[in-house]
C-alpha positions in Angstrom: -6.2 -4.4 20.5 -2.6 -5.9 21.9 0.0 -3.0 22.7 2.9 -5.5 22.4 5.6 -3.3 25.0 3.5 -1.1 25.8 6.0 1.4 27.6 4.5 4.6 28.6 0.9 3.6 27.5 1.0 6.0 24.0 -0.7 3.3 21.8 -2.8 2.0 24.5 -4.3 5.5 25.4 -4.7 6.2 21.9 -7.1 3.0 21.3 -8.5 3.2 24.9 -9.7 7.1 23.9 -11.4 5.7 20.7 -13.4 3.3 22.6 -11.5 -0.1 21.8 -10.5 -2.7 24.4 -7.3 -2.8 24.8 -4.7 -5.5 26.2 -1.2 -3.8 27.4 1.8 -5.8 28.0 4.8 -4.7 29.2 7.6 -6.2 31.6 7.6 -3.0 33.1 3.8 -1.7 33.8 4.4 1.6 36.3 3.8 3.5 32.8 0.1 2.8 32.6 -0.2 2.7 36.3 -2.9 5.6 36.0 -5.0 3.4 33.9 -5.5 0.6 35.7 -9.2 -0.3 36.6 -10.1 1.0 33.3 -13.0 -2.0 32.4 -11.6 -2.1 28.6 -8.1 -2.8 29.7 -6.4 -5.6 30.5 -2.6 -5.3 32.1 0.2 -7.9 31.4 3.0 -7.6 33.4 5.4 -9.9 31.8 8.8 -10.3 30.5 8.0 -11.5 27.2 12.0 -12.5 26.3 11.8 -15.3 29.5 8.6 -16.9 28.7 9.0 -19.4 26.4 5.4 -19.7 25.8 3.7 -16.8 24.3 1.1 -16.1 26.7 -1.8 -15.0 24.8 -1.8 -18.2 22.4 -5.6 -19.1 21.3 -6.1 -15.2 21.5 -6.9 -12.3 18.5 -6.6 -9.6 17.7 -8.3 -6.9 15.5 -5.3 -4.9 16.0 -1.6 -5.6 17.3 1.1 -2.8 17.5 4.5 -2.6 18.8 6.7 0.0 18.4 10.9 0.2 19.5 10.6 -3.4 20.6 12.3 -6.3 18.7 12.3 -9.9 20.0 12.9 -12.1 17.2 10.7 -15.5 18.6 7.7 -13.3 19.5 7.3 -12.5 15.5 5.3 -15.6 14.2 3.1 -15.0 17.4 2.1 -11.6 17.2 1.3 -12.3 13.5 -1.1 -15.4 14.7 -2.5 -13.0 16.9 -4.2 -10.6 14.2 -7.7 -11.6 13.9 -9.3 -12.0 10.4 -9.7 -8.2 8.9 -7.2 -6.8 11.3 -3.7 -5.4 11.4 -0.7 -5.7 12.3 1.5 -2.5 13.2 5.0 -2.9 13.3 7.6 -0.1 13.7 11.4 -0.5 15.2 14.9 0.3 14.8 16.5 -0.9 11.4 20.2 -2.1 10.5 21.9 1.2 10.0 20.7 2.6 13.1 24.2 2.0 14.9 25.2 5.3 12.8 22.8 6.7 14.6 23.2 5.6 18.8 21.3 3.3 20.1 20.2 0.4 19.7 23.4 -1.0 18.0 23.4 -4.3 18.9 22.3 -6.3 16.2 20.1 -8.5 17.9 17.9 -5.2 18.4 17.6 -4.2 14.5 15.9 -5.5 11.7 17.8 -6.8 9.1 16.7 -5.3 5.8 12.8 -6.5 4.5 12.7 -9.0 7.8 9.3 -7.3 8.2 8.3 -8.2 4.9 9.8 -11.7 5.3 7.6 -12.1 8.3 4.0 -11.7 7.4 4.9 -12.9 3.5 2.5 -15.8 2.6 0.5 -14.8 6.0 -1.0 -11.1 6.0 -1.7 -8.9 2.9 0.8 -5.8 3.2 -0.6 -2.2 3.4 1.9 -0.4 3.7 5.7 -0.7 4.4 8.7 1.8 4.6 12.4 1.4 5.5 13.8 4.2 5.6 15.9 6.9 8.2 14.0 9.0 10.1 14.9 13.0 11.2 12.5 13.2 14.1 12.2 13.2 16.9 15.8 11.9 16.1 17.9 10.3 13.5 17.2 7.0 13.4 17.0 3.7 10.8 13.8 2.3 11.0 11.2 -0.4 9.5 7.5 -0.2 9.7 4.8 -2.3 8.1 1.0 -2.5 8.6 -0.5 -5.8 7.4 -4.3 -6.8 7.1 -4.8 -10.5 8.1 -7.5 -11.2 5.4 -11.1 -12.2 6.4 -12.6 -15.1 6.3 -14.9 -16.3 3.2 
């Protein structure tokens, strides 16, 4: 599993409790501090916006997730990443969330179906929403889950 901004470790703890390996990456690690030496984890600590070389190239995935973190390069790489037969979980803030407070800065929302628009022609789509959220608070939001098909 990749736990693309990996904050506070939620995702990663999740898949680490379920017996997966898990790698976390995050620009800012002190979050999953309390995890470290864990044999099925592996910590990034980078800044993924200043490298311009995404650093897991040649790598897969049988799952990637990444949650209120948009960084529009990084998209065609975290869909390479997805191993045949696994998934890609995507959830962050939408256009429409600056009704809401933050992030308003459009270089921080999805512009409507860009989820869709970014696995098209590459993963098979499970499931996909855009919608507005009432909890935990009112937000716009996309999510998609995508299989990358297997191999024949």
């Amino acid at each position: 599993m990749l736990d693309v901004a990996c904050g506070g470790g939620r995702h990663t703890r999740f898949f680490l409790e379920r017996g997966h390996s898990v790698v976390a990456i995050d620009r800012d690690v002190s979050g999953i501090a309390d995890l470290a030496g864990n044999p099925r984890l592996e910590i990034l600590q980078l800044d993924l916006e200043r490298d311009q070389v995404f650093p897991l190239s040649g790598r897969s995935f049988e799952g990637v997730v990444a949650t209120n973190y948009l960084y529009r390069p990084l998209l065609p790489d975290l869909v390479r990443a997805v191993a045949p037969d696994g998934v890609l979980i995507y959830e962050t803030y939408a256009r429409g969330n600056e009704r809401f407070g933050p992030p308003t800065d459009p270089d921080f929302l999805l512009e409507p179906g860009e989820l869709l628009e970014t696995v098209r022609g590459r993963l098979r789509v499970l499931a996909y929403e855009n919608l507005i959220l009432e909890e935990p608070r009112r937000a716009a939001i996309q999510r998609i889950c995508a299989l990358q098909p297997g191999e024949s």
